[in-house]
N, C-alpha and C positions, 0 to 999 in steps of 0.2 A: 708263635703266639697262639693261644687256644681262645678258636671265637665265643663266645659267652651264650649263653645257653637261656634261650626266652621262657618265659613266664604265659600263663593263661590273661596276663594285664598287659599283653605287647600292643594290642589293635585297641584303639579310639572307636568308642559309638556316639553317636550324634548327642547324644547328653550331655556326653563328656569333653564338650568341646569348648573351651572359655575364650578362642581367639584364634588366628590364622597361622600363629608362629611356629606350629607343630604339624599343620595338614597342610598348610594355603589357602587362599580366600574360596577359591572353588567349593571346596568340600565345607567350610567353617559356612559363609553363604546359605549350603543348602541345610547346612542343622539351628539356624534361626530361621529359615523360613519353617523348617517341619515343626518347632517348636512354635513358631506362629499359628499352625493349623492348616500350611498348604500341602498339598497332595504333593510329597518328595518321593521317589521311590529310595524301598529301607536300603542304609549302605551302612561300612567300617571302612577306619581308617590305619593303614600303616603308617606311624609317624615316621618323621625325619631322623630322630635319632636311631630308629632300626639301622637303615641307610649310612648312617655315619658310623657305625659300631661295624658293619660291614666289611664296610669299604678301611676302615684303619689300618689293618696290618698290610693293607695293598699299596695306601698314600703316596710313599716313596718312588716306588715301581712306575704308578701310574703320572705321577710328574716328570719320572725318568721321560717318558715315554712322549711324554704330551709336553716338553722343551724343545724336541725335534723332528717336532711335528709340522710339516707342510702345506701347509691348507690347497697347495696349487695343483696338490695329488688328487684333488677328491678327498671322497671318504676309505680309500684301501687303506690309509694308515690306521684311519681309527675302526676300523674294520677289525685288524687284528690285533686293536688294545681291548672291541668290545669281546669278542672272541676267548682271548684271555682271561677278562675279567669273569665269562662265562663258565667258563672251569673250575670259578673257587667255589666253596662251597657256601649254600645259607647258612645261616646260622642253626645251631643244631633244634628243632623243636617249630621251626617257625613254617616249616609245610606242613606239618599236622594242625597247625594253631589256625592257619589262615585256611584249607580245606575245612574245618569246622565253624570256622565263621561265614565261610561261603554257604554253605548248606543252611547256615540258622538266618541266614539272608534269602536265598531264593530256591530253598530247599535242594534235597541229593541229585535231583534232576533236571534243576533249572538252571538259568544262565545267567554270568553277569556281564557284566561290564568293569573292566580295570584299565584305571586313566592314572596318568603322574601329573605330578602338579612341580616344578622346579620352584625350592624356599630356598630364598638368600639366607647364606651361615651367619653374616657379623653383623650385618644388618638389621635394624627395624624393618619389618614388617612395609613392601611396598607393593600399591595393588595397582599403580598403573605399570611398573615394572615385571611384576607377577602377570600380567594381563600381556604382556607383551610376548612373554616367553612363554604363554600358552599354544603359538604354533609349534611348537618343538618338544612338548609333552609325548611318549608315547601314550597311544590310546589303543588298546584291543578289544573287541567285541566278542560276544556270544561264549563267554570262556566259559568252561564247566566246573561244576566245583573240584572235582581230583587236577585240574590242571592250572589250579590259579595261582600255585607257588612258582610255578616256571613262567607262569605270567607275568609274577609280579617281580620274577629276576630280569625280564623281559625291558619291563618298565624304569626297571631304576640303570640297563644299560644305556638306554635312550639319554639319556644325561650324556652320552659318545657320541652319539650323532651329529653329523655336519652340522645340521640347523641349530641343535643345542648349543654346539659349542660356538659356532658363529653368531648366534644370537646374541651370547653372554660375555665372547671373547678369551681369546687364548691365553690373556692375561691373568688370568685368575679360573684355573680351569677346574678349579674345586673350590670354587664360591659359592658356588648352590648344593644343596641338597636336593632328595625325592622325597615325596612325600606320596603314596598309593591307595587311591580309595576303589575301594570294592563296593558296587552299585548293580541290587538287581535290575536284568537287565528287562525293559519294557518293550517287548515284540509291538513295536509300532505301525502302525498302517498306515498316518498320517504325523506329519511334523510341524512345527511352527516354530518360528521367532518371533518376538512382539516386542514392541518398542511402543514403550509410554509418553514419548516424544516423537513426532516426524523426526528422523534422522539426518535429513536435510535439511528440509526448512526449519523446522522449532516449532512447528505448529503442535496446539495442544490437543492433539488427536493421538489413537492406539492406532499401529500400524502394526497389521499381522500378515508376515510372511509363510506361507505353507507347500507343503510339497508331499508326496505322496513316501512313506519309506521313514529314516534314519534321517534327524535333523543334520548329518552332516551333508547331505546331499544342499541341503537351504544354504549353508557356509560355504563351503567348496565351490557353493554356483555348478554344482553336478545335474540338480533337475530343474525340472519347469516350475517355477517359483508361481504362485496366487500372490497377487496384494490385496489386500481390503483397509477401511480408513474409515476408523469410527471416532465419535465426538467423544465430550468425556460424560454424554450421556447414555452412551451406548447407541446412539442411531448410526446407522451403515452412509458416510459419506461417498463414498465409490468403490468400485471394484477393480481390478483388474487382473479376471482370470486369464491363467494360458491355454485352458480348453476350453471344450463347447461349455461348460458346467462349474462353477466352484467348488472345491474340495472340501470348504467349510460353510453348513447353514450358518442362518444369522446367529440364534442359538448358542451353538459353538463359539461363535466369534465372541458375541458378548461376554461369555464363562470366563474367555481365554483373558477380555480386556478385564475382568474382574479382578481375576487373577492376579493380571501382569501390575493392575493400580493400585491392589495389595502388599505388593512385594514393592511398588516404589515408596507405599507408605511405611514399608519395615523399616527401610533403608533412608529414608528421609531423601530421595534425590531421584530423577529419572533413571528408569530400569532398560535392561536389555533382557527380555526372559526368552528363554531356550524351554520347547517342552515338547508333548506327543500326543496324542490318541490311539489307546490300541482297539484290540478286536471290537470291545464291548464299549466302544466310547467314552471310556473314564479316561480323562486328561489327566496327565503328569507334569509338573513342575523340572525339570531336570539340572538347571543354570540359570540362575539372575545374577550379571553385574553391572558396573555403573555405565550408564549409556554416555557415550564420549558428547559433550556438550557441539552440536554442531556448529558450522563459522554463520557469524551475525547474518541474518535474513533481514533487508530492506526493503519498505514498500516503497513504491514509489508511483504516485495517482496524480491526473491531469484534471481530475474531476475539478468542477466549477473556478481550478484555478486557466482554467484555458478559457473563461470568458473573458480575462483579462489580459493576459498572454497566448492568446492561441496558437503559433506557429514558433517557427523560429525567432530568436533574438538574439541579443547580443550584451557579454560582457558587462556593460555601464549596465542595461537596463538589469541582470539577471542581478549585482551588487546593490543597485540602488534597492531593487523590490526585497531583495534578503535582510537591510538595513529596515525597511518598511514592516515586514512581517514582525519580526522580532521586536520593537518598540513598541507597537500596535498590540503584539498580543502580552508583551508584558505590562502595559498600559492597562488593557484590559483583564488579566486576573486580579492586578493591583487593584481595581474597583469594587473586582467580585470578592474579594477580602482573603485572597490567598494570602499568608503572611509575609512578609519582605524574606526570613530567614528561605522559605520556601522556595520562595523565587528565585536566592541568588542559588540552590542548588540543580535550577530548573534553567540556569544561562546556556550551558551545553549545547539542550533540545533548541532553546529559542535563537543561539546560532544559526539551525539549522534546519530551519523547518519547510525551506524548498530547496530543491536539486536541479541542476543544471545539467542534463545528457541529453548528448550530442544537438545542443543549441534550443533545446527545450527546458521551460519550467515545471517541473515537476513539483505537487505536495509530497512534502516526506513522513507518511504518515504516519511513523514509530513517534514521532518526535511532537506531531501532535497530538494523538491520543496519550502521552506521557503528560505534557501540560495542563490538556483539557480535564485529566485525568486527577489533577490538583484542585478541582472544585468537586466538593461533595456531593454536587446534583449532579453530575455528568452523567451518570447511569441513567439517571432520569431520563433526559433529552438525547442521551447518543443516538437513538434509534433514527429521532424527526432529524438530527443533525446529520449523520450520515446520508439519509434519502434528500435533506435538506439540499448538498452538495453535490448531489447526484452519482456517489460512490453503486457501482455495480455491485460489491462486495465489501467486506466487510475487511477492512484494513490491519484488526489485531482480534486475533484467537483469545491469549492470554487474557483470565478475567481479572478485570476492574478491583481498585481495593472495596474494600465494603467501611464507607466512612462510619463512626458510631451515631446512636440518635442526635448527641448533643450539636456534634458539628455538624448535621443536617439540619437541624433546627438553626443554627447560626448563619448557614449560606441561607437559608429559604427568608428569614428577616434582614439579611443584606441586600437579596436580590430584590424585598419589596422595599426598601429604601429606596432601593435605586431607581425602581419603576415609579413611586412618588414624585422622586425628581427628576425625573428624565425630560420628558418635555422642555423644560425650564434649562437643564442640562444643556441640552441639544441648540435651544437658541443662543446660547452663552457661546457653542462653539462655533457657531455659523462667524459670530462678530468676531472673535477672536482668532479664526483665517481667516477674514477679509481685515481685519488690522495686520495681521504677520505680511499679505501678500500684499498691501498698501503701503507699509514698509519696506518692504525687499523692492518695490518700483519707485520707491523714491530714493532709492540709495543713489551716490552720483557714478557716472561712468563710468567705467575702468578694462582696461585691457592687459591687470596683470593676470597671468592663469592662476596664482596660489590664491589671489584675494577672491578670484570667480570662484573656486572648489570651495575654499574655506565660508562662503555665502551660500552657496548652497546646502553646506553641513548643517552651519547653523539653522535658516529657514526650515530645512525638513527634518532637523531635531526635533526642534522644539514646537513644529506640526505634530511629527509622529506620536510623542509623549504623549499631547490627549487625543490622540484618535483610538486609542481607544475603546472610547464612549460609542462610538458606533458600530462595533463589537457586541456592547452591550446589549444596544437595540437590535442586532440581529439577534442576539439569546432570545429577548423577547418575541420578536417577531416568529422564532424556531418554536420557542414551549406554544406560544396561542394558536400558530400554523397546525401544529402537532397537536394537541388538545380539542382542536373544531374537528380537524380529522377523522379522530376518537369519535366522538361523541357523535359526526355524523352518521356513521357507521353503526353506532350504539344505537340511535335512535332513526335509523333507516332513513334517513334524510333524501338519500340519494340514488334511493333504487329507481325510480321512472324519468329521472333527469341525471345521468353518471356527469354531466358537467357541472351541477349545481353550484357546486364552491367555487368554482373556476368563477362562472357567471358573476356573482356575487362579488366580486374583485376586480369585476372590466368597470370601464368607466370613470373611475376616478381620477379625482382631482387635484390641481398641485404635484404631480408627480414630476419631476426634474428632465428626466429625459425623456417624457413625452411632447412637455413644452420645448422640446427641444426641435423636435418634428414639426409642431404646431407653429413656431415659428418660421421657420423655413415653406409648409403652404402657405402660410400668411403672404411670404414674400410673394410666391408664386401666383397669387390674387389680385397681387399689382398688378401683375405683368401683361393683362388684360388693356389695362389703360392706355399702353406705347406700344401701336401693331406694328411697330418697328422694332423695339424689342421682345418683343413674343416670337417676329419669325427670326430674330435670332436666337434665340432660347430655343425653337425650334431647329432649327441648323446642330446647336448643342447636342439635344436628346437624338437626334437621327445622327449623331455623330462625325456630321459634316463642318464642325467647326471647333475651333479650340478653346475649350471657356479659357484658361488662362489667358489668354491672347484676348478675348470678350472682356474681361474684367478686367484689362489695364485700358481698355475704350470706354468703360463704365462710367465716370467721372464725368465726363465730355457727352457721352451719348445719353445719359439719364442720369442725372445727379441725384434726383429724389429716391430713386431707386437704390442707385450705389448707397447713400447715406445711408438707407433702411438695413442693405446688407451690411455695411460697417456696427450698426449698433447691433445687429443679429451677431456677426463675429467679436464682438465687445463681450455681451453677456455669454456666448457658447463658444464662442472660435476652440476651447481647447476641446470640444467633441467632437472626435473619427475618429476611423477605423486605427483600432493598435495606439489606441490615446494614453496607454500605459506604460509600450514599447519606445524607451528614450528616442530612439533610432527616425521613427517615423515622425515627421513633419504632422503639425498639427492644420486643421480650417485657415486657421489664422496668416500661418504660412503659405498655404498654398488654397487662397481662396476659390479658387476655380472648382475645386472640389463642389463646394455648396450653390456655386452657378447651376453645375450638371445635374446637381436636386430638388434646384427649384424649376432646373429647363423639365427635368423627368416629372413632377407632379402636375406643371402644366401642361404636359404633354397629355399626362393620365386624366387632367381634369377634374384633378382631386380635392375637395372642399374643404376646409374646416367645418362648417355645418352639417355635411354629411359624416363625418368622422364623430362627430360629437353624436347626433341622433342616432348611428348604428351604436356604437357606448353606449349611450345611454336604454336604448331598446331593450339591449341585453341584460343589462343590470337590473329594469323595471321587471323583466319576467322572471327573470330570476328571484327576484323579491316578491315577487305575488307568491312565484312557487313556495319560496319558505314559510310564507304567511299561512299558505294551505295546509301546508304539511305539519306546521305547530299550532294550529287553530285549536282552541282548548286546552293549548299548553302553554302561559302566560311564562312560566318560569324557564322553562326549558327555552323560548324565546328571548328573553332577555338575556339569558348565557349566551346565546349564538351571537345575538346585536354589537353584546360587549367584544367579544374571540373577535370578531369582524372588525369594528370599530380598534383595535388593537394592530391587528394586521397591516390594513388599510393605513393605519400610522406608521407602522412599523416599515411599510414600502415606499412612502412619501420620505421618510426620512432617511433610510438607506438611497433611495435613488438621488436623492439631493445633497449626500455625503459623497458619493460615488462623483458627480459632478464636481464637488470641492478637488475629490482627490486628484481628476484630470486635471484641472489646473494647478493643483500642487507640482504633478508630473511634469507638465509645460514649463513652469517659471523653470525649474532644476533644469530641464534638456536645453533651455536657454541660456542659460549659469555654464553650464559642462561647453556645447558645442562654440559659447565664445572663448574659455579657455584653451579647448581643442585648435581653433583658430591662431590664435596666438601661439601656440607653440608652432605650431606649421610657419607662419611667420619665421620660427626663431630656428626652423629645421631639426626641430628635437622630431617631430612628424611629419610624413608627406603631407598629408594634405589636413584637412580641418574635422573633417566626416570619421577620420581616424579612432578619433575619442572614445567613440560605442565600441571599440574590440580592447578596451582596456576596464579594468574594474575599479569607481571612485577613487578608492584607497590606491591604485597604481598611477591614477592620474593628479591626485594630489601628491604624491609622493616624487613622479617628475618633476612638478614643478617647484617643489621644496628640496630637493637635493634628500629624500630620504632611500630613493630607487636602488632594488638592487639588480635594475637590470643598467648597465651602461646604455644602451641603443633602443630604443621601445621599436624602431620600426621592421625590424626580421619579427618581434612577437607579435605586433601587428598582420603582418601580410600572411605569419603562418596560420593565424588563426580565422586570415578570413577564408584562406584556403582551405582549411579545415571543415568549415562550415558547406566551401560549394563543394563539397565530395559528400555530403550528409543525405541520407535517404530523404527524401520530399513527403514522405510518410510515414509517422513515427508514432509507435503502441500508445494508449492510451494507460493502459498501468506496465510499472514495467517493476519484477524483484529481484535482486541480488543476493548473489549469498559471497562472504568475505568483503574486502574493499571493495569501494562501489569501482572503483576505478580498474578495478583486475577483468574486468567484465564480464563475470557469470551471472549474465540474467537467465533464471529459471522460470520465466514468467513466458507462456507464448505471446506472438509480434501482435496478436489480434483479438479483442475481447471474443469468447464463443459464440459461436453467431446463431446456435439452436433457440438458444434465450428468445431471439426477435420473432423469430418465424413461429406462428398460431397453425398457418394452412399454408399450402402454395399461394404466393403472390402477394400475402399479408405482412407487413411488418408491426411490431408493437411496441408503442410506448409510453410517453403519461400525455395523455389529454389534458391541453391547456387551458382551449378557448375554443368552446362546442360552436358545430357549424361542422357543413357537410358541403366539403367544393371540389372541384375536380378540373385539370391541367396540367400542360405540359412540365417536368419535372426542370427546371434548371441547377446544377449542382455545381455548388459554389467554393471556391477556397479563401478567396479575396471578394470583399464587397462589389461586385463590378457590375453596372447598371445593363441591362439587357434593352429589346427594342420597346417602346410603351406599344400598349395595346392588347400583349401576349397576357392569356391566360398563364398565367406562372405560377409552380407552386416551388419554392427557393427551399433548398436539399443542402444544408451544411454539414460539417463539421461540428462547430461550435459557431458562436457570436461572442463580440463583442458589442456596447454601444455603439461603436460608428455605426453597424450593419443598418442603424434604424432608417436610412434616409432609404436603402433599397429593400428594407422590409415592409413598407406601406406600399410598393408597390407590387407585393406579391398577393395571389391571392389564397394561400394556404401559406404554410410552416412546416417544416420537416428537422429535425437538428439531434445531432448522435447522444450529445453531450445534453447537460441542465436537469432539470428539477421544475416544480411545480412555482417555485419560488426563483426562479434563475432568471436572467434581464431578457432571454426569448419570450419564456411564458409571459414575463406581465407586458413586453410590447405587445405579445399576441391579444391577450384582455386586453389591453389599453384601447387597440385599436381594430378590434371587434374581425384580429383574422385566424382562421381555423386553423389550428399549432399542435401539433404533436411532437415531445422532447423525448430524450431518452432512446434513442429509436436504434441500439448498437449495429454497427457498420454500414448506415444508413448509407453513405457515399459511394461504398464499395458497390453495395447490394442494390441501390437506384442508378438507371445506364443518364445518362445528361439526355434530355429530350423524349423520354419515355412517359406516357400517358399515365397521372396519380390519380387516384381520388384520396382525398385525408378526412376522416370524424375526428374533429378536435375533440369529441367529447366521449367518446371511446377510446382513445389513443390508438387508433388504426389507420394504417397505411394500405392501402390496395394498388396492386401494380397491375395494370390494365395490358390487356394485349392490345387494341386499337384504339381512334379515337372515340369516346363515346357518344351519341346520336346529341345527348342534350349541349354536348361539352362545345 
């Protein structure tokens, strides 16, 4: 058979390229971007059908050949099919044709480059397939032009090769064609990949990889790879070179991200670009394709949700609070006028908006920024909302939709609706759970477990549905917080006082959990009256005696007294420590707790009068300061009175919510551990405490015969075992990539701790509550009262409200976790003690018993080498 004889029209130039069916995507790729205006270097193309005209009169032969073919030999068999196929001749015409196009490509004495691209024959056009089989492409370098016809028989053998034919399979061993592009070649000095997506995480950054040479060295993992990571503004988020120096100025870098966010705009989808730099600096384009979608990146942050959950827990509690969040926050968009349609496509997120690892609550922060993300002003306030909750970082890259005017104009008139009636709002709910929980205590006894679970669904349904509303008030409470901020800073408020706003927030009144303390020294005022019971209140605080054991003698030994602590436990009992945590026994249960509170403030000799006067001290100077500083500015004052007056409401009635909610908590863990009871009773559980390692939906489902576990107690005992093998110290953000459950966290175990440190010895964080004291450090994981008398400055983790009974007797604040607006800060204002939040790895980095000084109104830590002379 006589091979057919080519034409001056055999070779494809980038013009003439309408699709990848004749070259491959590689080569089709690089003739829309040239045609776009990016810098390609000039190439031709050898189509597929040369290739196929070829190889035709050989087809027979080379099936003979490749039917008894071996793969267990190696490559010696296809060694001497490529060999053979080496023998036959081009086609007549087609090494003069392609030596002339070399030359009109990178003239008589330069070099190219010729690569094969394997095209599926029966097939559509496939470019994750095609992308697959680009390891087994031949590629040769530096070819000349008189030798590129032996090149290019070179290229189309490779189609013989081990990896081609295992790649594609023995089955169909002339399914593919070649297809050969000739590409001047770019004497490079430098190399790069860039990736218009982090590759791993998904974050919306360029990442460019570089290496000194021949991009294959960067693929291969041959050299010393540079990273760099820029925003999609082009600023340099980090580096990490492999020598003393980077390979690429910023400069460069940016060209390169310019480039590479060009070529994803060609292509409508994240790019993977391949390019160079040679002698003179001018960068080359040489490869864009689709960057493989990396596996789902989860955040997952303890921020401000560890004031409610701070440690471990368990099961009941981590289901019930998931059933909380989720009604609560669709409660709440529902108000802010997100549509119903909206919402139900928004049920997924609100599933799942915290995560449980390894016996922790985590916020799942993808799933709130997608919700929050549902109200047109979100952009507005994410920034106060974020700092709001104390996020170190910023929880999602990807930007925000951009709502149009009309639906921002729609939220901003719903949210002042809602501000209208709020107030009004908010007393309607106060009645409306003290009706629900005045109902649910008069319901009549009962010890069946399905009617205890099915009572507590209902009750905290139809709680959750309007709370809401206090949702709302934190919005508000966020934009005014956020806005005085602003405006402070705008108009210098707070250059010669940096606590000013702080100030300006102690003191107040009606606030829920600070009556909560106030009551409790109340108690301790009595205690003056009976020197009988004072030295044993005293026995208590020196911890020579067992309050519980004191408080079942109460009755008998002072009834006036006991009476007073009965109604203190009446209106508060469901506050302490872990009042969220189903698990933990509330006041109420274990009264002793609040003996040991009132034995420690009379031990400290701590007044209500004095607690109020230091308040209020601070507040007076604080407001003289404002007065001075807006003297002459009648208007500019009245904005701040108002921001203030808004705040100040806005933390009366969050903390008076937040007290609702503990008692919400309490009645349920009531509800659950009598039906946990009962089954123990009936031997479906060991014992009654059981309950907490099961989740509502499995404990109700026991006891309705809906379970699909036959035995709950091996799921029980494994999981409590699972818990006591669990680190005692667990990251504060932790990311994922794939199921969260497969465990690739790519998140380090410890927030950076460069952040905290200013100088040797200093730690930093947000100033609460100005005031300059100094003391021994106590560093706390659990509320636990120390001896009265010590200068203490109390070193946490986090808080929650219980902490408050042993936060009045500290005389500073330290705490990892919180915000400006978190339940430390305003006990710190409330009760006039020097607080700094925010303070990352504060527990690590402070040793227990080591000399502090704190400026609550700097946010500065000083870690003392001795004790100091005044101290």
């Amino acid at each position: 058979m006589n091979a057919p004889v080519l034409t001056q029209t055999t070779l494809l130039w980038p013009r003439e390229l309408r699709g990848p069916e004749r070259v491959g995507f590689k080569p089709y790729r690089q003739a829309v971007l040239l045609e776009r205006g990016l810098p390609v270097p000039p190439f031709a193309c050898l189509p597929r059908e040369v290739f196929e005209r070829w190889l035709a009169p050989h087809e027979d032969e080379v099936r003979r050949r490749l039917s008894a073919l071996d793969l267990s030999q190696g490559d010696a068999p296809l060694a001497e099919l490529r060999a053979w196929l080496a023998a036959q001749p081009l086609p007549p015409g087609l090494a003069g044709e392609l030596e002339q196009a070399a030359e009109r490509i990178a003239g008589p004495e330069g070099l190219l480059a010729v690569r094969g691209s394997l095209v599926s024959r029966g097939a559509a056009p496939d470019e994750d397939g095609e992308q697959a089989l680009e390891g087994a492409s031949a590629s040769l370098l530096e070819v000349h032009p008189r030798d590129v016809a032996d090149a290019a028989r070179e290229v189309w053998l490779g189609a013989w090769s081990l990896p081609a034919v295992v790649y594609r399979g023995v089955d169909d061993p002339l399914g593919h064609s070649v297809a050969v592009q000739l590409q001047r070649l770019v004497q490079a000095e430098r190399s790069f990949v860039a990736f218009t997506r982090d590759p791993v995480h998904g974050e919306d950054h360029t990442v460019v990889a570089s290496a000194e040479g021949f991009g294959e060295g960067i693929v291969a993992e041959l050299a010393e790879v540079d990273h760099d990571f820029l925003d999609p503004a082009g600023e340099l988020v980090r580096r990490e070179p492999r020598g003393e120096r980077s390979l690429l100025d910023l400069d460069e870098l940016r060209w390169i991200a310019i480039l590479a966010r060009q070529a994803e705009q060609v292509f409508s989808a994240p790019q993977d670009v391949e390019g160079c730099l040679d002698a003179e600096g001018r960068t080359w384009v040489v490869q864009s394709r689709p960057l493989a979608p990396p596996d789902r990146r989860t955040v997952f942050d303890d921020s401000n949700v560890s004031e409610s959950y701070p440690g471990r827990t368990t099961p009941l509690t981590f289901g019930f609070a998931r059933r909380f969040y989720r009604d609560i926050f669709a409660d709440c968009l529902r108000r802010l006028g997100v549509p119903a349609a909206r919402l139900n496509e928004l049920r997924p997120d609100f599933e799942r908006m915290i995560g449980f690892l390894d016996g922790r609550i985590y916020y799942r922060l993808d799933s709130f920024y997608e919700l929050f993300d549902a109200h047109p002003l979100f952009a507005l306030y994410r920034p106060h909302w974020e700092r709001t909750i104390g996020l170190q970082r910023s929880g999602r890259d990807a930007p925000l939709r951009a709502p149009g005017a009309l639906e921002r104009a729609g939220s901003a008139a719903n949210l002042a609706w809602n501000f209208a009636r709020h107030r009004a709002r908010m007393r309607e709910f106060y009645a409306e759970f003290e009706r629900e929980l005045s109902d649910l205590r008069a319901l009549p006894e009962t010890s069946d477990p399905l009617e205890l679970c099915d009572r507590a669904e209902r009750f905290s349904t139809r709680c959750f549905r309007r709370w809401g509303l206090t949702l709302v008030n934190d919005a508000f409470l966020i934009l005014a917080h956020g806005t005085l901020e602003r405006l402070a800073e705008r108009w210098d408020l707070c250059r010669e006082r940096p606590g000013l706003l702080n100030e300006l927030l102690a003191g107040e009144e009606g606030v829920t959990s600070a009556e909560v303390v106030q009551s409790a020294v109340a108690l301790s005022e009595l205690v003056g009256a009976d020197p009988a019971l004072a030295h044993a209140l005293a026995e208590v605080a020196r911890g020579e005696r067992d309050a519980a054991a004191l408080w079942r003698e109460l009755p008998a030994r002072a009834p006036g007294f006991a009476a007073a602590c009965q109604e203190h436990l009446r209106r508060y009992g469901a506050r302490g420590p872990g009042d969220l945590e189903l698990e933990r026994p509330s006041p109420r249960e274990q009264p002793g707790e609040l003996l040991q509170a009132v034995a420690r403030y009379a031990a400290e000799g701590i007044r209500l009068a004095e607690l109020s006067s230091q308040e209020q001290a601070l507040r007076a100077g604080a407001e003289a300061e404002l007065r001075r500083r807006l003297r002459g500015r009648p208007g500019r004052r009245l904005v701040v009175q108002r921001l203030l007056a808004i705040v100040r409401e806005g933390i009366r009635q969050r903390e008076r919510s937040r007290y609702c909610r503990s008692e919400l908590f309490a009645a349920c863990r009531e509800l659950y551990l009598r039906a946990g009871q009962s089954l123990a009773r009936q031997r479906v559980l060991e014992r009654g405490d059981d309950v907490f390692w099961l989740t509502p939906a499995e404990l109700s489902a026991a006891a309705a015969g809906t379970s699909v576990d036959a035995d709950l107690r091996p799921l029980v005992a494994r999981r409590r075992a699972e818990q006591r093998d669990l680190p005692s110290r667990a990251p504060s953000r932790v990311e994922t990539l794939g199921a969260v459950a497969a465990r690739r966290w790519v998140s380090p175990p410890e927030e950076v701790a460069s952040d905290a440190a200013a100088e040797d010895g200093v730690l930093l964080g947000l100033g609460s509550c100005a005031g300059v004291v100094r003391g021994r450090a106590r560093v706390l994981s659990e509320p636990e009262p120390w001896p009265p008398g010590e200068d203490t400055i109390l070193v946490a983790r986090e808080t929650d409200p219980g902490w408050l009974f042993v936060m009045l007797g500290a005389k500073g604040m330290v705490v990892e976790r919180g915000s400006l607006l978190s339940h430390t800060a305003i006990a710190g204002r409330t009760f006039g003690i020097p607080t700094v939040v925010g303070v990352p790895n504060a527990t690590t980095r402070i040793r227990d018993g080591e000399w502090l000084e704190v400026d609550g109104a700097l946010g500065r830590v000083r870690q003392l080498d001795e004790r100091p002379p005044s101290a």
